[in-house]
C-alpha positions as CSV (number, residue, x, y, z in Angstrom):
1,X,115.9,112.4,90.8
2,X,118.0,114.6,93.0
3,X,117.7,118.4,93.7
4,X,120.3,120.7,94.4
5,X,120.8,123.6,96.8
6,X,123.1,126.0,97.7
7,X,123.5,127.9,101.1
8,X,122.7,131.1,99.2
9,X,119.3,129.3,98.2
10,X,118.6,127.9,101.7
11,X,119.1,131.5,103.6
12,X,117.2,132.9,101.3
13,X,114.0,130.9,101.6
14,X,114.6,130.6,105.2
15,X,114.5,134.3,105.7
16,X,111.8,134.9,103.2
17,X,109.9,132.4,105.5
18,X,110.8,134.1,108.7
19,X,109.6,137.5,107.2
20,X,106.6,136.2,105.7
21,X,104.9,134.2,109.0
22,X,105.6,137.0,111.1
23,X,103.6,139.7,108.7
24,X,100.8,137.0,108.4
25,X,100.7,136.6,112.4
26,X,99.8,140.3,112.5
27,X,96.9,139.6,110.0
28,X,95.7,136.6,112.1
29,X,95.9,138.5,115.1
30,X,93.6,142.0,113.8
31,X,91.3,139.6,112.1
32,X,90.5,137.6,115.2
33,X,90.2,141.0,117.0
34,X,87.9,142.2,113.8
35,X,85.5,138.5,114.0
36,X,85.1,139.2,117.7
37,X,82.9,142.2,116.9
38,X,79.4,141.1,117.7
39,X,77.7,143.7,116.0
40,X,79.6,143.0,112.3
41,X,77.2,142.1,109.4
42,X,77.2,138.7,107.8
43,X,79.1,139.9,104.8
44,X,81.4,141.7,106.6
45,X,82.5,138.4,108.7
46,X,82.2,136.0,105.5
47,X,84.7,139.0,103.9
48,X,87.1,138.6,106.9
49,X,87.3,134.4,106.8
50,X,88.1,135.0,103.6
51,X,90.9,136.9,104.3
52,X,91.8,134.8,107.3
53,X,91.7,131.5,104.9
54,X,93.7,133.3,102.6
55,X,96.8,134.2,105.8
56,X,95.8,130.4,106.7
57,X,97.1,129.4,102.9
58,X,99.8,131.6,102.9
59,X,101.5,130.1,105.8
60,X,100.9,126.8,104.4
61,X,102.4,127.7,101.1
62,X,105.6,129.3,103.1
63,X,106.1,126.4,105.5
64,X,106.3,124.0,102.3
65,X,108.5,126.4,100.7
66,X,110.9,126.3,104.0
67,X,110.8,122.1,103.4
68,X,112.5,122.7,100.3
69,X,115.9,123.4,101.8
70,X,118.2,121.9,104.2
71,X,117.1,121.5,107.5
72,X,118.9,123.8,109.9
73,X,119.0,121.1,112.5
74,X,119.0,117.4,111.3
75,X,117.7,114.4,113.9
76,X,118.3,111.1,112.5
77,X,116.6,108.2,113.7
78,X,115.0,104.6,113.2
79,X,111.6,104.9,111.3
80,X,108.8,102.2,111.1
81,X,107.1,103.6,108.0
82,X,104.2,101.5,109.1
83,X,103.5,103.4,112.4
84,X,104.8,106.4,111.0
85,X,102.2,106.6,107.8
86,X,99.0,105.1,110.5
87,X,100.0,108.7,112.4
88,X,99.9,110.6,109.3
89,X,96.0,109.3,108.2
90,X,93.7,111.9,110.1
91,X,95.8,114.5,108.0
92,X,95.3,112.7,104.9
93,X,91.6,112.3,105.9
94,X,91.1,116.4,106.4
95,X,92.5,116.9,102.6
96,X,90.4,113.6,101.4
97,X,87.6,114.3,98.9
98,X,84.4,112.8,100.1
99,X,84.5,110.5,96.7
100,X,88.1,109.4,97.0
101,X,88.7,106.1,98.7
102,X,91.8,106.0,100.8
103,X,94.0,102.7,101.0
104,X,96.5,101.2,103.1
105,X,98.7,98.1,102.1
106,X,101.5,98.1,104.6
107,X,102.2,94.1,106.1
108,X,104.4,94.2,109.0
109,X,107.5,92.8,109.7
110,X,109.3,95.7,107.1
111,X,112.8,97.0,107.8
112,X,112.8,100.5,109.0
113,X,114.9,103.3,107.5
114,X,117.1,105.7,109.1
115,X,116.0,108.9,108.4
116,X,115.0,112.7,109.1
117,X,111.7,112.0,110.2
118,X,110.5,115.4,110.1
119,X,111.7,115.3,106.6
120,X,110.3,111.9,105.4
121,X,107.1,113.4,107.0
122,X,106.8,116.0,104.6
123,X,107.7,114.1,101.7
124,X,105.1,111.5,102.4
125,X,102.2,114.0,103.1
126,X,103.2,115.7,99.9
127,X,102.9,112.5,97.5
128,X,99.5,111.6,99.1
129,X,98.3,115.4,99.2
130,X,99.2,115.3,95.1
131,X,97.3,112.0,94.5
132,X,94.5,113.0,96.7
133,X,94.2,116.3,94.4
134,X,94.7,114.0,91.3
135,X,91.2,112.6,92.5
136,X,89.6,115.1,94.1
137,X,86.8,116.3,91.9
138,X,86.0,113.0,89.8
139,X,86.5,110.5,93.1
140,X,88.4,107.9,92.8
141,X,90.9,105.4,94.6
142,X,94.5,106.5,96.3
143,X,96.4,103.9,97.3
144,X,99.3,103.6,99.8
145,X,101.8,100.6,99.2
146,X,104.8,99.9,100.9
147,X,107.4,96.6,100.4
148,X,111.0,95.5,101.1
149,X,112.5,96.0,97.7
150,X,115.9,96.0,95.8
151,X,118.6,98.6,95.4
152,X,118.0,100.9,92.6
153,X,120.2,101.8,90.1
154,X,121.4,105.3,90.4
155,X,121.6,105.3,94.3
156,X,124.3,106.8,96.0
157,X,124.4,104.3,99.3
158,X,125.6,101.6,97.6
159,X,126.6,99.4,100.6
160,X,122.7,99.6,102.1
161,X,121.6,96.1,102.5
162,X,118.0,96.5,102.7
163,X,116.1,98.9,101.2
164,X,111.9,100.2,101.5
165,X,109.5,101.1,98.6
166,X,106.8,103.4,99.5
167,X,104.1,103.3,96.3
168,X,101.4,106.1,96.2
169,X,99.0,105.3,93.2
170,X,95.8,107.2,91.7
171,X,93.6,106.8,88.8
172,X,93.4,110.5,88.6
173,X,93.6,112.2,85.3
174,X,97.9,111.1,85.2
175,X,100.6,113.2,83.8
176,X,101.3,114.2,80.1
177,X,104.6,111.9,79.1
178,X,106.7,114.6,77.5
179,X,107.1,116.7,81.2
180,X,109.4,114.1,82.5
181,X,111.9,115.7,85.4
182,X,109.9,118.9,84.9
183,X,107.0,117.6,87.7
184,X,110.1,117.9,90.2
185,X,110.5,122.0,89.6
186,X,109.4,123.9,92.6
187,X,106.4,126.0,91.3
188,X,105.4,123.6,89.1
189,X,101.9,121.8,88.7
190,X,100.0,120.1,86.0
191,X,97.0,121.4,87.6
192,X,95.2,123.9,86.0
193,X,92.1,123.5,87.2
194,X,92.8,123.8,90.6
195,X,94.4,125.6,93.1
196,X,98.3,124.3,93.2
197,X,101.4,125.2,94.7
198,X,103.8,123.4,92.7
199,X,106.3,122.5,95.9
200,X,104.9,118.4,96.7
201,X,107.1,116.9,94.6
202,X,110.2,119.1,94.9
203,X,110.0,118.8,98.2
204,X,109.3,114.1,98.0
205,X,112.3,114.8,95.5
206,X,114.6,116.7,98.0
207,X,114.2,114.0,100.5
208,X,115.3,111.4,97.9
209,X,118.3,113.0,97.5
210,X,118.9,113.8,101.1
211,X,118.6,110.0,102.3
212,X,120.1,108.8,99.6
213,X,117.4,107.0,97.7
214,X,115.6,107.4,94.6
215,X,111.8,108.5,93.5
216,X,110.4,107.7,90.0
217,X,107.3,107.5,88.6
218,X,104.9,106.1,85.8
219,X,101.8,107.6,85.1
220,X,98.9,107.2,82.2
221,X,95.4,108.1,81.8
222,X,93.8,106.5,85.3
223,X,96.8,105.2,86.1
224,X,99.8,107.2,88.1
225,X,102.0,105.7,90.2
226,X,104.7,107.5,92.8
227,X,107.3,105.6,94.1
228,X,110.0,106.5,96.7
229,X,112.5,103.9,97.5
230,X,115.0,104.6,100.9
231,X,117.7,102.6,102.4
232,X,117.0,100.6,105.5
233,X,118.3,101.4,108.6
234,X,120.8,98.0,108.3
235,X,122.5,99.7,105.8
């Protein structure tokens, strides 16, 4: 699955971010000034965190937007998804619901990638933030898996000679089988029920394309299954 974006597209959602975070600055900054009122009622101050939850969101929502496009600055380096996903666990922790079980399967001795870590950062929070939603209400079990694996078909680094297969699975409520690519539109969520961006898996879909790798996934009832498969840093 690959995504594609033009310069016009990039600007745009760059400046649009720019804008955006420094408007909701100003609200963070008069609604601090506003909660440090001692003599405010109780309503009043549970009125104004809402507000300040809702500026809170809204940079969240821009800052994934922003991870959509191209970086303006690209670092490449060696990545030990191992380490790298151990450092990312607190954050999946803050998002976990209290009847989800979280699971890692990640043996050592795997071959690291070469990558945009700030990149491969946000498309791995984003695949577990959408199966930790998957499971949120109901509980369940999300599951972190990563093994060498094979080149994919499809791939556009066809001289890599090892590559790595990061699995995120849920037994959520899975996705209908007739919205195929359509999950990978920005804006787009299956869920209804629940507050949802749409953005996580354009953005684990962007940095497929960008690394030259491949996501895919299966999903049934109890059963969904992300997969996102990157060269290794030999090839």
């Amino acid at each position: 699955m690959q995504i594609e974006h033009s310069e016009f597209q990039d600007q745009l959602v760059r400046g649009l971010s720019h804008r955006m975070n420094n408007i909701l600055t100003i609200f963070h900054g008069y609604i601090g000034l506003l909660l440090d009122n001692k003599r405010l009622d109780k309503g009043t101050i549970d009125g104004l965190g809402r507000i300040q939850d809702g500026a809170k969101a809204a940079c969240d929502l821009m800052d994934r937007a922003n991870s959509l496009v191209r970086p303006s600055v690209v670092v490449w380096r060696e990545v030990e998804l191992r380490e790298f996903i151990e450092m990312l666990v607190p954050s999946f922790e803050e998002i976990r619901g209290s009847k989800t079980e979280l699971i890692l399967d990640i043996p050592e001795g795997l071959p690291s990638i070469w990558a945009d870590a700030s990149r491969v950062r946000s498309g791995i929070f984003e695949l577990v933030r959408n199966a930790l939603e998957a499971t949120y209400l109901q509980g369940g079990t999300v599951r972190i898996e990563v093994r060498a694996g094979e080149r994919p078909a499809g791939t556009s680094l066809m001289e890599a000679k090892e590559w790595v297969s990061l699995r995120v699975m849920d037994d959520g409520p899975g996705i209908a089988e007739n919205l195929g690519d359509r999950v990978y539109q920005p804006f787009y969520s299956t869920k209804k029920n629940q507050p949802s961006a749409g953005l996580g898996l354009a953005v684990v879909a962007g940095v497929a394309s960008q690394h030259g790798g491949v996501l895919r996934y299966e999903s049934k009832v109890g059963a969904t299954t992300f997969e996102l498969i990157l060269p290794g840093h030999a090839g």
